[in-house]
N, C-alpha and C positions, 0 to 999 in steps of 0.2 A: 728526895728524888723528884725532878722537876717531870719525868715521861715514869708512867706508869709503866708495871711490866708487860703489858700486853700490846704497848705501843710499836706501830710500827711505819715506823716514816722512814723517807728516803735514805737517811744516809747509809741505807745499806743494800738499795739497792736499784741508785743511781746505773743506768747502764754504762760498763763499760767496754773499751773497743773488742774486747774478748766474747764481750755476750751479744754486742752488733753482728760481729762477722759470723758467730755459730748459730744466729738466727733467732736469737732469745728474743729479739723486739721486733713481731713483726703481728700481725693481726690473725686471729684464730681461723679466720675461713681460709686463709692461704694453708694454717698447718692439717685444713681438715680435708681441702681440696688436694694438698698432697697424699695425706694416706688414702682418699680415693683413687686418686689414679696409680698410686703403687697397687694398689689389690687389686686393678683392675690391669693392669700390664701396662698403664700410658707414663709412666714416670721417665722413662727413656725418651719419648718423643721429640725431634727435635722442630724447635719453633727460634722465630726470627719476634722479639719482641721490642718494638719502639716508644718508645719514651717523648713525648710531642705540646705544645701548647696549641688548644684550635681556637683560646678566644683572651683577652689578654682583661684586665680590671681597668675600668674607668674610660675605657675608647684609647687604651695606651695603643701606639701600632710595633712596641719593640721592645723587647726582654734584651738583660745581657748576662748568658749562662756561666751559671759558676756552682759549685761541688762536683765537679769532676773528676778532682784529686784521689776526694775521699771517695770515691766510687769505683775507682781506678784499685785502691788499695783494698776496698770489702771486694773486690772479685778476683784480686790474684789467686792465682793458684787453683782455682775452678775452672771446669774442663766446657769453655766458654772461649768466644773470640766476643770483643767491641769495639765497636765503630763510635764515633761521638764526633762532633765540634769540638775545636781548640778550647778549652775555656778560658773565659772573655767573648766568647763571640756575639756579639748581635746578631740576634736572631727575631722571625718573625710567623706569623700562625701556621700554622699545619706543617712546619719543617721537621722533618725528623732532629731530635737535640744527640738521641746516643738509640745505637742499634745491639741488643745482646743475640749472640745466637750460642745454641748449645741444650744439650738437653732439660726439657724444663724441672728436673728436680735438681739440678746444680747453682737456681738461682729464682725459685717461686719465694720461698719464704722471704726472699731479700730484697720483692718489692717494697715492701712499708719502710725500711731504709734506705731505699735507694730513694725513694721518692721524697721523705725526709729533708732525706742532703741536699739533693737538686732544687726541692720548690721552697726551701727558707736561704740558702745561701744565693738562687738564683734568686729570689722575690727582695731580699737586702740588697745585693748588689745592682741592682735594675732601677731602684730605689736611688741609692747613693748615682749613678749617672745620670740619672733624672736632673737629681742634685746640684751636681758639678754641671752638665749642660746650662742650666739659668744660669749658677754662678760666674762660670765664665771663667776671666782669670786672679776672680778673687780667691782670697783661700776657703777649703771646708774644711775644715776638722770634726771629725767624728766622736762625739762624747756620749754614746747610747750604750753603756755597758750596764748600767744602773739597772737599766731598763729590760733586763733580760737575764735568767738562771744561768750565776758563774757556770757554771759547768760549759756552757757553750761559749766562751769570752774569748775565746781565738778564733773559733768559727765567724763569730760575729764581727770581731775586730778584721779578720782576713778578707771578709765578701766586702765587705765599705769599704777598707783599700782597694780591694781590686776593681770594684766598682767606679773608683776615678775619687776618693777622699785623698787630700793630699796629707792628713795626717788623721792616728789614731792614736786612743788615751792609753790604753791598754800599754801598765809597766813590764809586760811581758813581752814585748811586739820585740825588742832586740832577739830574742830566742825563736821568735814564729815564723816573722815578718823579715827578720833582718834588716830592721829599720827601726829608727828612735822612738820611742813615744813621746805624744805631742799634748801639752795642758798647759793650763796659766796656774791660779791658784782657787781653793774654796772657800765658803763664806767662812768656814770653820776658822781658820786660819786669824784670818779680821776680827770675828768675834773676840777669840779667846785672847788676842792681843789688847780688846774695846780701845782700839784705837788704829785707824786705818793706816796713819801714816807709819806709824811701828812698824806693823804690821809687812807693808811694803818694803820699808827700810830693812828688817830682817831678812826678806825675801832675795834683795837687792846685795844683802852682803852675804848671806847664805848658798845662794844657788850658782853654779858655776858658771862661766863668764859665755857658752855658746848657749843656755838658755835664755831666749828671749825673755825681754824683762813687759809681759805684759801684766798692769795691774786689775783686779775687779774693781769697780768702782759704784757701786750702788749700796755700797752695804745701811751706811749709816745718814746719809746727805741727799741731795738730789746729786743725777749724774754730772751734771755740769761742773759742779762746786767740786765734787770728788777727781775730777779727770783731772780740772786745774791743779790741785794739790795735788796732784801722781806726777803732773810736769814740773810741776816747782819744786817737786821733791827729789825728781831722780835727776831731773837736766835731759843733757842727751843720751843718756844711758836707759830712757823710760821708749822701750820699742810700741809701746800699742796700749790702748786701754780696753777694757772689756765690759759690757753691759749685758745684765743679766737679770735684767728689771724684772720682776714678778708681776702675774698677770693684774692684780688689782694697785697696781702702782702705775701700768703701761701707759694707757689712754693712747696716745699717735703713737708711735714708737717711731716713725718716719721723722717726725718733727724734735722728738726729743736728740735723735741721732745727729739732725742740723744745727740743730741748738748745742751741740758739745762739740761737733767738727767746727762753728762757728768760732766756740769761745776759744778752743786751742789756737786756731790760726791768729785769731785777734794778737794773742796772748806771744806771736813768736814760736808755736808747738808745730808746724805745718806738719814735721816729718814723723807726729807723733799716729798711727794708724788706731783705727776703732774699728772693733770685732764687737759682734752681736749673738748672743747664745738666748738661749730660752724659748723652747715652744715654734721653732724653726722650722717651716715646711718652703712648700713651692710659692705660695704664694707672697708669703714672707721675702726671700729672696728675690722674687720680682718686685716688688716694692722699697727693697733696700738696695739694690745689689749697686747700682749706681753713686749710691753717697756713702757706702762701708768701705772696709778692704779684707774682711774673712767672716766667716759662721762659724757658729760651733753648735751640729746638729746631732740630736741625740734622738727621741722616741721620731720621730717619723723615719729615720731610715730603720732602726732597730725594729720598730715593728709597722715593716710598710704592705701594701695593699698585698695580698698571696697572689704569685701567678702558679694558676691553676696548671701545672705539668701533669700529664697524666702517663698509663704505658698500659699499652696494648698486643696482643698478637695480631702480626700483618701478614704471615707466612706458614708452612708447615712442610716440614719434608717428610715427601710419601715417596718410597719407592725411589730412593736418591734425589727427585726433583724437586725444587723447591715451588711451594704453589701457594698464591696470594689469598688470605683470607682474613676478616675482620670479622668483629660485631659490626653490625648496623650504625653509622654514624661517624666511621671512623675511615680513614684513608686504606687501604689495604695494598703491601706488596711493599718490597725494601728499596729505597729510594736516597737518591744523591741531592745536595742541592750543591748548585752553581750560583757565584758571585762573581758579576761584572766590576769590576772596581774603580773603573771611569766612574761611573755613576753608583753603585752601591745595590742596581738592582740583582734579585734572584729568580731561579728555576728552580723549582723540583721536579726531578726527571725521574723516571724507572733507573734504578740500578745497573750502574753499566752503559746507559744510554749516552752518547757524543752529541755533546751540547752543541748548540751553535754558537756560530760567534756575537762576542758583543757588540753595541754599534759603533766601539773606533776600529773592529776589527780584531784586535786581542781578545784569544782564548780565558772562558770566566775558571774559576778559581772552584774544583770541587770544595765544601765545607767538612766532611763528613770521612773521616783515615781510621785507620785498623788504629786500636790503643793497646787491644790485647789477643795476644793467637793463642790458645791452649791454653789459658790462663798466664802465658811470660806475657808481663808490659814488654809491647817493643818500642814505643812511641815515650822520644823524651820529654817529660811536665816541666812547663818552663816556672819561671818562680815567681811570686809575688807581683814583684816588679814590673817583670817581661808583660805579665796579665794587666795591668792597669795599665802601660805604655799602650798594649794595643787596643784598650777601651778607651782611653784616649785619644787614639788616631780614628777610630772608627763614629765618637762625637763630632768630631767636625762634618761626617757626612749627611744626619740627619738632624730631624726637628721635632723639637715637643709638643 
């Protein structure tokens, strides 16, 4: 017997979407602060609770919100209305992200999930457009699944797409994503072969003809010597090479990238493209992004800097009125924000309030629409796609 019998680890009790939504994961002073206010007659109370970022990590000035979905689905059917931002949206400090209103025993316990969802899939995905902003229009690919407990591999695979990665490794992405998954090959592969060019050549007559054929090339040689024999081996059928140098081999990585772009071109490879994976962040990317044509980034988006979202009461209805009230330190009273879209500026206004116009004239764009009445989603979740299309359009307006 490898576990004792008194052992008791996860796999039995992994949370699943059944003990999320009935409130199983959520932190003891919420379940103790509810049976206070049930003895005490306040469980009915209705409050207006926002969900907010007031300061971002590192001097960032812009988050781009994501777990929406899944927040959207742990609150059906609870006798709650929410307000939210599209997800995808750029966003910036003190904005309301999502408004719940409803009485607060229909949805206290399900702050510690709700915040969950929101500050790792928004903190991944804010990350990944980081990402893609340097990159520009080279490719990212997303390879940080390693890097993080299966159990969350579509979560995580879904915030770096949507985030603006233009591929993820994840062999499940056809079922989640509705979209391929994206990899070359691992050292695994080469070793077991102990011979690169095998190796490739397997690859090459194995894998079906719209997989690009990029090869690894550092397994056994230096990169140079390796990339050459990936062109002389495949011809024009060799789409890209990949380097995946480990850190005690690197020294420049900028240099050695020149010195392989060099020797292809020498060689008649012009159209051969080189991808760079390993230990890939921002500043990486700014140092290469000019002599690569794609990353393959893995632990910096999977586990990138937290933005702190937090959620607070801003409201309370006394007496049918609704009336503005906070802790100390916190914005108080439910609130729109407006986006100009000539320029990308906002307002947040009191609720209700008629913005003015922006300065070509055209009316700004409230952020913030009813998702849920009653607990029915009335508001329809666009997919995947549509989310990263519009994180996409909305990179082009700012700066890192």
């Amino acid at each position: 017997m490898i576990f004792g019998q008194n052992f008791v680890g996860c796999f039995n009790i992994i949370a699943d979407w059944g003990k999320i939504r009935s409130g199983w994961v959520t932190d003891i002073y919420f379940r103790r602060a509810l049976r206070i206010l049930e003895s005490h007659g306040l469980s009915s109370r209705l409050v207006r609770m926002e969900a907010h970022v007031y300061s971002f990590p590192r001097n960032w000035e812009w988050g781009i919100f994501a777990g929406l979905e899944e927040v959207i689905k742990l609150l059906e059917g609870r006798k709650i209305n929410l307000y939210a931002m599209d997800e995808g949206t750029l966003f910036r400090v003190y904005q309301p992200l999502l408004v719940i209103e409803g009485p607060i025993r229909e949805f206290l316990e399900l702050e510690t999930p709700i915040l969950g969802m929101l500050r790792h899939s928004t903190s991944v995905a804010t990350k990944a457009a980081r990402i893609k902003k340097l990159a520009g229009e080279k490719l990212v690919l997303f390879f940080g699944l390693r890097s993080a407990h299966p159990a969350i591999a579509p979560i995580l695979d879904r915030a770096a797409y949507i985030g603006g990665c233009d591929g993820v490794s994840g062999a499940f992405n056809e079922e989640t994503l509705g979209i391929k998954p994206t990899g070359t090959m691992p050292h695994t592969l080469i070793i077991l072969f102990e011979d690169q060019r095998k190796a490739w050549e397997a690859f090459d007559q194995t894998m079906e003809r719209e997989v690009p054929r990029i090869m690894l090339v550092d397994t056994f040689y230096d990169e140079r010597i390796e990339s050459l024999m990936a062109a002389e081996l495949l011809k024009d059928r060799l789409y890209g090479v990949r380097l995946d140098t480990p850190s005690s081999r690197r020294g420049n990585m900028r240099k050695i990238v020149e010195e392989v772009r060099w020797t292809l071109d020498l060689h008649g490879y012009s159209k051969v493209k080189v991808f760079v994976s390993g230990g890939i962040d921002e500043e990486e990317i700014k140092q290469l992004n000019d002599i690569v044509d794609g990353f393959g980034v893995g632990t910096s988006i999977a586990f990138p800097p937290s933005i702190d979202i937090s959620m607070d009461i801003i409201e309370i209805n006394k007496n049918g009125r609704w009336e503005p009230i906070s802790k100390r330190g916190k914005w108080p009273g439910m609130k729109q924000v407006y986006r100009c879209l000539n320029d990308y500026s906002d307002q947040i206004l009191k609720w209700d309030s008629e913005p003015p116009r922006c300065g070509d004239g055209s009316k700004p764009t409230p952020l913030l629409k009813k998702y849920i009445e009653n607990g029915k989603i009335i508001e329809n979740i666009p997919s995947p796609k549509e989310i990263r299309d519009k994180v996409l359009e909305q990179l082009k307006h700012v700066e890192i």
